[in-house]
C-alpha positions in Angstrom: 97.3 95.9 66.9 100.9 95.8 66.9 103.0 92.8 67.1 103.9 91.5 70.4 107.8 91.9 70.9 109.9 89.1 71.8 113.2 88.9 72.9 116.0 85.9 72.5 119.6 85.6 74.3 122.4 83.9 73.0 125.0 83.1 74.9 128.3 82.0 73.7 129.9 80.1 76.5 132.9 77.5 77.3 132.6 75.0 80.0 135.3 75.7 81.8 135.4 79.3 81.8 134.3 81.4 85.2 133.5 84.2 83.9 131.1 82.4 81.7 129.7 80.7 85.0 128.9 83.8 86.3 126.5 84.6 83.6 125.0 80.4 83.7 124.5 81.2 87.7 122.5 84.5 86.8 120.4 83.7 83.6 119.2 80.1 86.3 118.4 82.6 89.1 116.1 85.0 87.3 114.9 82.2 85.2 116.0 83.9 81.9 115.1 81.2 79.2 118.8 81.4 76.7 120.4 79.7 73.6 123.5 78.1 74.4 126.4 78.7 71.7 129.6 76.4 72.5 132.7 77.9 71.6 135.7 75.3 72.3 138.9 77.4 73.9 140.9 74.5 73.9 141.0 73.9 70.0 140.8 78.2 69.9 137.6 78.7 68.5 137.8 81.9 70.6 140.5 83.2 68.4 138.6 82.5 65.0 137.7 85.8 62.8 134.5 85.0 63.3 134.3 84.6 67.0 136.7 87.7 66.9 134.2 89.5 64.7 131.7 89.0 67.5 133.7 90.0 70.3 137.4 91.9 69.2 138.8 90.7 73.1 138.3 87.1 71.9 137.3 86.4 75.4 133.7 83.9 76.7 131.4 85.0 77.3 129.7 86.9 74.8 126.0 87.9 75.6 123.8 88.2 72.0 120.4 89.9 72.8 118.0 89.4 69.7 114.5 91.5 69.9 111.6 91.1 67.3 110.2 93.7 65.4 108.2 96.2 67.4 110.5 96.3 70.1 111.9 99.7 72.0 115.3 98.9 72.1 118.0 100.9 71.1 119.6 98.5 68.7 118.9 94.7 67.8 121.0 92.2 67.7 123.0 94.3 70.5 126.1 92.4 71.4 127.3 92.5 75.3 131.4 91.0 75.8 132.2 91.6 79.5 130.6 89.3 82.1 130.4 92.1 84.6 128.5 94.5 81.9 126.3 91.6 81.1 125.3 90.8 84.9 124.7 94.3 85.3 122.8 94.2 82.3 120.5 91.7 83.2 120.1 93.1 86.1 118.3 96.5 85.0 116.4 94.3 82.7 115.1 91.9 85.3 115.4 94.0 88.5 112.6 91.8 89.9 113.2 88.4 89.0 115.4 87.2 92.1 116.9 90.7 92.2 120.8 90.4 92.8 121.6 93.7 93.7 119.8 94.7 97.3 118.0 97.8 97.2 120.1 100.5 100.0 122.9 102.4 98.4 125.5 101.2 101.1 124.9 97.5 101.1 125.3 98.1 96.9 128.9 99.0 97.7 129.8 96.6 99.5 128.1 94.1 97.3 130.4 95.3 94.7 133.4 95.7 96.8 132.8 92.1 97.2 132.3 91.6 93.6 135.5 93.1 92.5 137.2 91.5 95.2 136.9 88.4 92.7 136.6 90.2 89.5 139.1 93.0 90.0 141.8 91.5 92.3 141.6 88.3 91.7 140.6 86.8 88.5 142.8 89.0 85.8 146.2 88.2 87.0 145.1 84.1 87.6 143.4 83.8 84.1 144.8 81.1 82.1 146.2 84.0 79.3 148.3 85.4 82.7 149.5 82.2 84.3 150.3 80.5 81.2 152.9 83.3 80.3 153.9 83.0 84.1 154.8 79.4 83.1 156.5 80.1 80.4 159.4 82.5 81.7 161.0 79.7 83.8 159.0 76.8 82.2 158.2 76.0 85.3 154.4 74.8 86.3 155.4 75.5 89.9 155.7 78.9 89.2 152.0 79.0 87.6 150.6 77.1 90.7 153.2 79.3 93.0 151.8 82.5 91.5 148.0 81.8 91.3 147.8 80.4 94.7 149.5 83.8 96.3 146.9 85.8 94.8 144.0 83.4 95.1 145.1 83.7 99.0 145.4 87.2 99.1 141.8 87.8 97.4 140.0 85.3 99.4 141.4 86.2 102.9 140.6 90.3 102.0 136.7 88.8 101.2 136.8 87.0 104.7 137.7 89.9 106.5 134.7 91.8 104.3 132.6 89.0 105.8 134.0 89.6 108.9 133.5 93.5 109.4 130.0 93.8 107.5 127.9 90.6 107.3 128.8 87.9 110.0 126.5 85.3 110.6 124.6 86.0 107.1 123.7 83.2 104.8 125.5 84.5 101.7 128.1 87.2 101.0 126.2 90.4 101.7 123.2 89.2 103.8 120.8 86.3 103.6 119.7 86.4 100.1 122.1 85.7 97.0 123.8 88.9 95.2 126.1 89.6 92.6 129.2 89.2 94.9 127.8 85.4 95.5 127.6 84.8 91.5 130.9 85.9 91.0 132.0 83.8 94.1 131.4 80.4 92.9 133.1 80.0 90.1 135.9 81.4 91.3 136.2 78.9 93.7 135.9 76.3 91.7 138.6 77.5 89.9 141.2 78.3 93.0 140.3 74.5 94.0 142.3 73.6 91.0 145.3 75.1 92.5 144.7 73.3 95.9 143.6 77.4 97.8 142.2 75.3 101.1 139.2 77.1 102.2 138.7 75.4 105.4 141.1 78.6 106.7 138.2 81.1 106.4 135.6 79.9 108.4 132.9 82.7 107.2 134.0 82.2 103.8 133.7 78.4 104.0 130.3 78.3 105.3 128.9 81.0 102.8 130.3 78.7 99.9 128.9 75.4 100.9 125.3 76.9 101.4 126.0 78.6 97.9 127.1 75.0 96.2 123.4 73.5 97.7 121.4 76.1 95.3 120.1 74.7 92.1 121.1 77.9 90.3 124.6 77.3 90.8 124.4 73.2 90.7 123.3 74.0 87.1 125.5 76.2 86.2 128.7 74.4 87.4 131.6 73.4 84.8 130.5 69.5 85.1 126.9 69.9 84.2 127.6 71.8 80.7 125.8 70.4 77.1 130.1 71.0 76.3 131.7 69.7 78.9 133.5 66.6 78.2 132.3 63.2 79.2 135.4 61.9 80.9 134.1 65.0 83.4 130.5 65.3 83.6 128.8 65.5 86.4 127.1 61.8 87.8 123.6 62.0 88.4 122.8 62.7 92.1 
């Protein structure tokens, strides 16, 4: 008989990082069982050889996939250093468990307009590596805030009008069941509410994120609720 194949993910994460949230939010909704590796950005663990040796960007996440002997994949350990590859990864491994991309061609678009709404236009240029050097030119934190704010404003007003053309009304982002656009949502949010974006200015918006926040896939996955986030700002039991 030959021996039952097992696989084991590893993820290396940081508290505070969105795009490692977006991963948190997915393994939670398809119930993907995973070993958390903390990696500390603020004391640069992230820029350690070996952390580089791992992933060359130096960037969280980084997905590790481990499969036991016997098993049909390509390659083992196979190493996965984009968020987005990763989500789409786990996708067309678990295309069943609480699938995230809907099954029509058309509403895949637009889920993935959606997606790199947050992903493409928003999150590069207000990443801490971008805003920090922003800072730096005037050393000025008002430009930082300045800066970010103008493109978190931009982003999320284009999504609202998304909301508004193809999917008003709907529970989440593209229709009434969670998708990748909603996964990449979240924790973008979170991270725009640090610059004080208000989202009580797009009503579709606003709704779709407050029904999002009452999920226990995303509860879980939040910055305050991490084995590495720091005490002073965990999360009080509800």
């Amino acid at each position: 008989m030959a021996a039952k194949s097992t696989t084991t993910y590893h993820l290396h994460t940081f508290f505070a990082s969105s795009c490692a949230a977006r991963i948190r939010i997915a393994l939670n909704l398809k119930d993907i069982p995973v070993i958390f590796h903390y990696v500390d950005m603020e004391k640069e663990q992230h820029e350690s050889e070996s952390y580089r040796a791992l992933n060359p960007s130096a960037s969280i996440p980084t997905l590790v996939v481990e499969s036991s002997e016997g098993s049909n994949d390509e390659s083992t350990p196979f190493t996965i250093t984009q968020s987005v590859a990763i989500l789409e990864y786990l996708e067309e491994v678990f295309p069943d468990q609480v699938p995230l991309l809907p099954k029509g061609a058309q509403t895949r678009a637009r889920v993935r307009e959606l997606m790199y709404i947050i992903t493409s236009d928003i999150f590069p240029p207000t990443n801490s590596r971008i805003v920090t050097r922003v800072r730096r030119i005037r050393d000025s934190p008002e430009d930082e805030k300045e800066f970010a704010k103008t493109i978190l404003n931009e982003g999320f007003a284009a999504y609202e009008k998304m909301l508004e053309r193809y999917f008003p009304g709907k529970k989440y982002s593209a229709g009434d069941e969670v998708t990748l656009a909603d996964v990449c949502l979240v924790p973008q949010v979170e991270q725009a509410r640090f610059y004080g974006v208000d989202f009580g200015q797009w009503p579709l918006l606003n709704g779709v994120i407050e029904r999002l926040e009452e999920l226990e896939a995303f509860k879980k996955a939040g910055w305050k609720r991490q084995g590495d986030t720091p005490g002073k700002f965990k999360a009080k039991d509800e």
